[in-house]
N, C-alpha and C positions, 0 to 999 in steps of 0.2 A: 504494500500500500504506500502510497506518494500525497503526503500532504504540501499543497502549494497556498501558499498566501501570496496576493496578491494588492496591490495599494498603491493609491494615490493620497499624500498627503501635503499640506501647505506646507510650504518652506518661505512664506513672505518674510514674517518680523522673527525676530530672535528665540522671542520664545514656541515660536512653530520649529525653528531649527531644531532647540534643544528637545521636541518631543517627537521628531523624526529621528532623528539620533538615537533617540533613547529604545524608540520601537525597533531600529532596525539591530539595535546592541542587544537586544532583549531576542529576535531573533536567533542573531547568531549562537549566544550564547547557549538558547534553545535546540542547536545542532542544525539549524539550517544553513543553507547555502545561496547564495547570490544566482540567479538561473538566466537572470536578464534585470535592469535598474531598481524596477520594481515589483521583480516578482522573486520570490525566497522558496525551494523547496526543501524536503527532508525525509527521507525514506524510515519509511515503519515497519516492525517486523506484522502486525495484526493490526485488523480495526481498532482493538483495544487500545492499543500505543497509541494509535492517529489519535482516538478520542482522547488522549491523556493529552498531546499536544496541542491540541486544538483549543483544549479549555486552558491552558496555558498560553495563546497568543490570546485567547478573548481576554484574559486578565489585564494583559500588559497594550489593549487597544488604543491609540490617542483620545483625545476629547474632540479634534475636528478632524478631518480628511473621509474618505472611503476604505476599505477593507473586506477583502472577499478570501474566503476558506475555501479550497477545493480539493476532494481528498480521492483519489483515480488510483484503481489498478495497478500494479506490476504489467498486466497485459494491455493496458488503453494506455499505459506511460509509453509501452514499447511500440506504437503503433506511430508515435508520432513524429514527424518528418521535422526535421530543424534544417534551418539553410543562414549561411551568411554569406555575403555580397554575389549572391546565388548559386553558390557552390552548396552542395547538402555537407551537412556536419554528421559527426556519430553522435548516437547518445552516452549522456554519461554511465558509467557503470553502475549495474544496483549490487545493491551488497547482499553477497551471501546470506543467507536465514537458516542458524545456529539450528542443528537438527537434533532434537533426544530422542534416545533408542529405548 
């Protein structure tokens, strides 16, 4: 499972700075990763983890901007085509999922 956050938030006055910053540190520290300026993903072993993360970025939400949670497949992550300056890219690699016998 692939949960992606995605966002648009003001950076006008100073203090929109410091709570862009603060959402996108809160982020990373969260284990996501940077996919594109404003969009953050992070791979989960089960729904479950997604939901543990999920309520964990709605914690850390700003007070103004947009923010959208979108949480896709191992199989609809791998379907999908990435391209830059119209060359197709690869995807990035998903990680392993820790198997008990």
């Amino acid at each position: 499972m692939w949960v992606l956050v995605l966002f648009d938030l003001p950076t006008e006055t100073k203090a929109d700075k410091k709570r862009y910053t603060k959402f996108r540190k809160d982020l990373i520290e969260g284990g996501f990763t940077m996919f594109q300026f404003s969009i953050y993903l992070r791979h989960c072993s089960s729904r479950e983890n997604a939901d543990v993360h999920v309520k964990r970025v709605k914690k850390s939400l700003p007070v103004h901007g947009h923010v959208g949670i979108l949480c896709i497949t191992d199989k609809q992550f791998g379907m999908m085509e990435l391209f830059s300056n119209q060359k197709e890219e690869k995807l990035p690699d998903i990680p392993q999922q820790l198997e008990l016998f």
